[in-house]
C-alpha positions as CSV (number, residue, x, y, z in Angstrom):
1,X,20.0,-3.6,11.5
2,X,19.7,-4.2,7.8
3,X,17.4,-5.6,5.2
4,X,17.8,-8.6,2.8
5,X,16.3,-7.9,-0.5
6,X,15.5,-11.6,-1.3
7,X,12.8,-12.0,1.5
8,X,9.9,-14.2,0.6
9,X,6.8,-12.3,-1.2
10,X,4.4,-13.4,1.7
11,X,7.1,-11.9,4.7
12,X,7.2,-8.8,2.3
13,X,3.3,-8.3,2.6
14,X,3.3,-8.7,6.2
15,X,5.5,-6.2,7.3
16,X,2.9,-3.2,6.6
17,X,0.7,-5.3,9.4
18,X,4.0,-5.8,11.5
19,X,4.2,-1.8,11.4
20,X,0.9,-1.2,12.6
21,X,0.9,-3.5,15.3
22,X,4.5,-1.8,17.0
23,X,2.3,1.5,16.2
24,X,-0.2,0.2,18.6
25,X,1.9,-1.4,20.9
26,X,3.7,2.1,21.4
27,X,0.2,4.1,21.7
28,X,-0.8,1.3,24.4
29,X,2.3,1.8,26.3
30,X,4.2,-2.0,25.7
31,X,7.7,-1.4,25.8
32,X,8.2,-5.2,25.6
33,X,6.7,-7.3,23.0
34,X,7.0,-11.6,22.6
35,X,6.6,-13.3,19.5
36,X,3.6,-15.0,20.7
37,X,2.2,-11.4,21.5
38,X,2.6,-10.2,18.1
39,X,1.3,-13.2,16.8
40,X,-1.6,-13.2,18.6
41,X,-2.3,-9.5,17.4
42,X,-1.3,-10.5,13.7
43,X,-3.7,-13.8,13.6
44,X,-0.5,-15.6,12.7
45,X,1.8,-18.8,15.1
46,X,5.4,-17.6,16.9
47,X,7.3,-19.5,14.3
48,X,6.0,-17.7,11.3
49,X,6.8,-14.2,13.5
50,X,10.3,-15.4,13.9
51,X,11.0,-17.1,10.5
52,X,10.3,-13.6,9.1
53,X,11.8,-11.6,11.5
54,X,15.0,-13.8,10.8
55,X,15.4,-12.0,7.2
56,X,16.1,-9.0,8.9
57,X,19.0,-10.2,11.0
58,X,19.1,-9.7,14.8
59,X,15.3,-8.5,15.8
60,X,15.3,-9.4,19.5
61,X,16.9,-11.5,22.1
62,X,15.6,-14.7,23.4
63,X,14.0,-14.4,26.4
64,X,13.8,-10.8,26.4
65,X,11.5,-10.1,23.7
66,X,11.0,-7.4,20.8
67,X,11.9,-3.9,21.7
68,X,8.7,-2.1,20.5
69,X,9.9,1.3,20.2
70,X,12.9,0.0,18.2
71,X,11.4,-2.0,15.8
72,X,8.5,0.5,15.4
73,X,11.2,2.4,13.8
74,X,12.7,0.1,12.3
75,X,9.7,-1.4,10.0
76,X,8.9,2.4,9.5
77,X,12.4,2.7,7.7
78,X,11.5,-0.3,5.5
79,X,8.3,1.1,4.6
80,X,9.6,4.6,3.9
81,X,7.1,6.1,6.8
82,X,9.1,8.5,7.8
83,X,8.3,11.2,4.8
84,X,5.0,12.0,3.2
85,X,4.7,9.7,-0.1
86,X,2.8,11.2,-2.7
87,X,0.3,9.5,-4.8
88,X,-1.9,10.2,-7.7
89,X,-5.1,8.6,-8.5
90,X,-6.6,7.8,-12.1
91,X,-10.1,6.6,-12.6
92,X,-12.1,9.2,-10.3
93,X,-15.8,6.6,-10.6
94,X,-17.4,4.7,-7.3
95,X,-13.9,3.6,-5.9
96,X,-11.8,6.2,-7.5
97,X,-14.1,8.7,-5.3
98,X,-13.9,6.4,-2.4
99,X,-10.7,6.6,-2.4
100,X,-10.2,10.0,-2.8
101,X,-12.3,10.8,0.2
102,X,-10.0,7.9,2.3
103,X,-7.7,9.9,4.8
104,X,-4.7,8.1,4.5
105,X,-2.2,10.3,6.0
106,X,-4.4,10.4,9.1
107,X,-3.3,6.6,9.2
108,X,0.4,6.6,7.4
109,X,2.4,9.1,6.0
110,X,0.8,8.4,2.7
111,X,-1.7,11.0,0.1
112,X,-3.2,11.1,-2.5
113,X,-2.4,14.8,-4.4
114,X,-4.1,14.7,-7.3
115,X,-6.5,12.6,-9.3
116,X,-7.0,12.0,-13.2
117,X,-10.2,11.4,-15.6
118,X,-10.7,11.5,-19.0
119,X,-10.4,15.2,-20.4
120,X,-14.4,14.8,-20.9
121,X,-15.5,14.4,-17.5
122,X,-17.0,17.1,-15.6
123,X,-15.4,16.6,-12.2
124,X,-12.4,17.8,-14.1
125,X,-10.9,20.8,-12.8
126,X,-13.1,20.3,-10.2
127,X,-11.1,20.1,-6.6
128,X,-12.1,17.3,-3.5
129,X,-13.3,18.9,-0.1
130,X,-10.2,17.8,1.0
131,X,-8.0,20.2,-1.6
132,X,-7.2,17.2,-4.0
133,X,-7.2,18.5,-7.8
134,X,-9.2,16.4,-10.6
135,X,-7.2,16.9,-13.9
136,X,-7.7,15.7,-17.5
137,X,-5.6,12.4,-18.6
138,X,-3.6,14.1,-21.4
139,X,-1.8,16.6,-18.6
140,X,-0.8,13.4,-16.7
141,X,2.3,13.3,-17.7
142,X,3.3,17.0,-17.3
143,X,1.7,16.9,-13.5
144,X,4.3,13.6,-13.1
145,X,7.2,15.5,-14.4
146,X,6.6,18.9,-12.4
147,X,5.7,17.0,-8.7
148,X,8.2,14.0,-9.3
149,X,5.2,11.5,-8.0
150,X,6.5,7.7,-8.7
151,X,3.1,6.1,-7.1
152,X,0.1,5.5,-9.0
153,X,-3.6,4.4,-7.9
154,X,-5.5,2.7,-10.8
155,X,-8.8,2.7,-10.6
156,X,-10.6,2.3,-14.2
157,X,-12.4,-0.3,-16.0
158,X,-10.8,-3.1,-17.2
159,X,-10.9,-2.4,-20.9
160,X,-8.7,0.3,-20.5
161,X,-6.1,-0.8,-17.7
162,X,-3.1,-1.8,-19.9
163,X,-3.9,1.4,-22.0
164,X,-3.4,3.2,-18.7
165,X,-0.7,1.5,-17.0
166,X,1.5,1.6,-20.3
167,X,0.5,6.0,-19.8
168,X,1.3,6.3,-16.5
169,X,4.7,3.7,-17.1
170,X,5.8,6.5,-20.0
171,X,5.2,9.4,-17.9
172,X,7.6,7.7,-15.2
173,X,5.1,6.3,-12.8
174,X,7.2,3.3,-11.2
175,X,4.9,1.9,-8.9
176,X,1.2,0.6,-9.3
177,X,-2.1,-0.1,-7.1
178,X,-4.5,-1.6,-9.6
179,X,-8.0,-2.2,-9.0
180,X,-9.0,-3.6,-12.5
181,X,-9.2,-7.6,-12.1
182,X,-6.8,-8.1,-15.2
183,X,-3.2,-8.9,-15.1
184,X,-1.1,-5.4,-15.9
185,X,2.1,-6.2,-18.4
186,X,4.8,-3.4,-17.4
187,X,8.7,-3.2,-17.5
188,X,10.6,-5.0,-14.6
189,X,11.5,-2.8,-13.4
190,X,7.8,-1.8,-12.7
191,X,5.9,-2.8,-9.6
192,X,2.0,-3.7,-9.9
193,X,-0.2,-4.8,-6.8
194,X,-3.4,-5.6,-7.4
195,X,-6.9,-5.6,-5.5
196,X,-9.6,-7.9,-6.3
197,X,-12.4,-7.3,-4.2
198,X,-14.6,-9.8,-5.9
199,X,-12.2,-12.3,-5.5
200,X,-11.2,-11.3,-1.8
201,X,-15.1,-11.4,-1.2
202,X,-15.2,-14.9,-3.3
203,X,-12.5,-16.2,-1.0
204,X,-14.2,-15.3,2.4
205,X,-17.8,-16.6,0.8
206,X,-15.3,-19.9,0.3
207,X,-14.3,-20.0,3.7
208,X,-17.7,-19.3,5.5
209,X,-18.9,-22.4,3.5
210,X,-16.2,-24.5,4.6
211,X,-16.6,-23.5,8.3
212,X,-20.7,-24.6,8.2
């Protein structure tokens, strides 16, 4: 099977959600999955299942349905799930700490390693319960250089974002999960993601309203 690199943006967010739902279809047992079964478990219609499996070539066979096994393993070599990804964290306030607390390999083969403040903070050479090292901004970029870390977790206020992102962009960092509601200008060859929880909280306040 093979990928096509010009899949649509909102097929490219679902297949994290496809993974997890082969994950579950596997611990339950289902050797067998149809389109209407994982769209069903996804929220989503059939069509939009197959229309974005279709980017990926031949997923299944009509009338037999979606080997779950196979394309549990298959989305997990999309996603790079089969080695540990290391992460670093920068901005260690409420989320920052949230997140640092957030057991993600338990979930994915995803962890945070280290986190970052400014030199002046006193969790600073402080370590998590969980063994994760809090270290002063300016040794950022030697931390990046010795571990090889390409994934960056942005947690600080929005005043100081792009000061950050254009850091952690000249120590090498080529992806980015921003928290701070502003848009983030990097090279192309940088990729941003960004969470808005006001505005994800906005949206579902919209959508209660419209449902009264």
């Amino acid at each position: 099977m093979t990928t096509d690199k010009s899949i649509p943006k909102a097929t490219a967010k679902r297949l994290s959600f496809y993974y997890r739902i082969f994950k579950r279809f596997n611990t339950d047992n289902i050797e067998k999955a149809s389109s209407k079964q994982i769209a069903d478990a996804m929220g989503i219609d059939s069509a939009t299942v197959r229309r974005d499996f279709s980017y990926f070539g031949e997923l299944g066979r009509r009338g037999f349905g979606y080997d779950v096994k196979k394309l549990m393993n298959f989305f997990a070599d999309i996603l790079n799930d089969h080695s540990t990804t290391a992460v670093l964290l920068v901005g260690c306030g409420n989320i920052g700490r949230a997140l640092l607390h957030y057991r993600f390999h338990d979930r994915n083969k995803m962890q945070i390693v280290m986190a970052f403040d400014t030199d002046d903070n006193e969790l600073v050479g402080q370590t998590t319960s969980d063994g994760i090292p809090i270290y002063g901004i300016s040794t950022l970029k030697e931390h990046v250089k010795e571990s090889g870390i390409e994934t960056a977790i942005l947690t600080v206020p929005s005043t100081k974002a792009q000061e950050v992102a254009d850091y952690l962009v000249s120590a090498g960092i080529r992806g980015i999960l921003s928290f701070s509601p502003v848009h983030l200008s990097v090279p192309k060859d940088t990729i941003v993601q960004y969470v808005d929880l006001t505005s994800e909280l906005q949206t579902l306040l919209y959508f209660m309203n419209q449902s009264k």
